[in-house]
N, C-alpha and C positions, 0 to 999 in steps of 0.2 A: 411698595414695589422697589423705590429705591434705598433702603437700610437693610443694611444687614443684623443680624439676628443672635445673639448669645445661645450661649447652651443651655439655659434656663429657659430660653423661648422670647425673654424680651431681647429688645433692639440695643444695637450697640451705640454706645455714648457719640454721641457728636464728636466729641475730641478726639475718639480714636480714628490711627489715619485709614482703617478702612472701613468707615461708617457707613459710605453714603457709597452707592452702585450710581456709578457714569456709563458704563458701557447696558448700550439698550437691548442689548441680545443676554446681558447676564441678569439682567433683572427682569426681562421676559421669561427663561429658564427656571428663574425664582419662584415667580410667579405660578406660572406651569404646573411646575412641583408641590404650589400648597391649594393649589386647586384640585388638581388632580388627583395629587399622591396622598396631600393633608401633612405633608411632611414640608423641611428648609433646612438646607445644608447651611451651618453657623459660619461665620467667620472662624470658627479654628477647625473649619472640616466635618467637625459629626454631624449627623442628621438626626433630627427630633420631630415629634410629632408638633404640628401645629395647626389649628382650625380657622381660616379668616375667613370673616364673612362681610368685610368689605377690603377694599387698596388704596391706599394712599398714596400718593406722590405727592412730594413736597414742591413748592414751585416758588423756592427762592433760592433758585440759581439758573443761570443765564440757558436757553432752551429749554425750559421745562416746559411752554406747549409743545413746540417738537417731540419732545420726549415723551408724553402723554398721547399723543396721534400716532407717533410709530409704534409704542407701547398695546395701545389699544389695537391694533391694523395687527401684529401678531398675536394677539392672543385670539383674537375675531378667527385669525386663521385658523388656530388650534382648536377651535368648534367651541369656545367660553364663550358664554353668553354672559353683556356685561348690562349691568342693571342699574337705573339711580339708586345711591342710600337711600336707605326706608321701604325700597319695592323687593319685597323680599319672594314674591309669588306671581312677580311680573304680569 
């Protein structure tokens, strides 16, 4: 939920400076969109298909359970139903 994604569909390297999504309304959008759509707009703007069937959020920077609560509380809104890994048929 919070990395952003290459044009190949993996994630962008740690080092580059926009790796990692701070803002919790653009990584909720993210999100949204590969739930939803099955699609994620790259960091250089195209949109590619992609399938996930869990989210990760990293939590080694300073708020990340904030960021996981408010994270979760909008997608809850957008009618996602969020599951442990491994509960795949809830």
């Amino acid at each position: 939920a919070d990395r952003t994604y290459q044009p190949d569909g993996s994630l962008t390297p740690r080092r580059h400076p926009k790796a990692v999504i701070h803002d919790i309304h653009a990584a909720a959008r993210q999100v949204i969109s590969m739930v939803k759509d099955r699609m994620v707009t790259t960091v250089e703007g195209t949109v590619v298909p992609l399938r996930a069937d869990t989210i990760c959020v990293h939590g080694d920077h300073p708020g990340a359970v904030s960021f996981v609560s408010r994270l979760r509380k909008q997608l809850e809104d957008e009618g996602i139903v969020l599951r442990p890994a491994g509960d795949r048929f809830g």
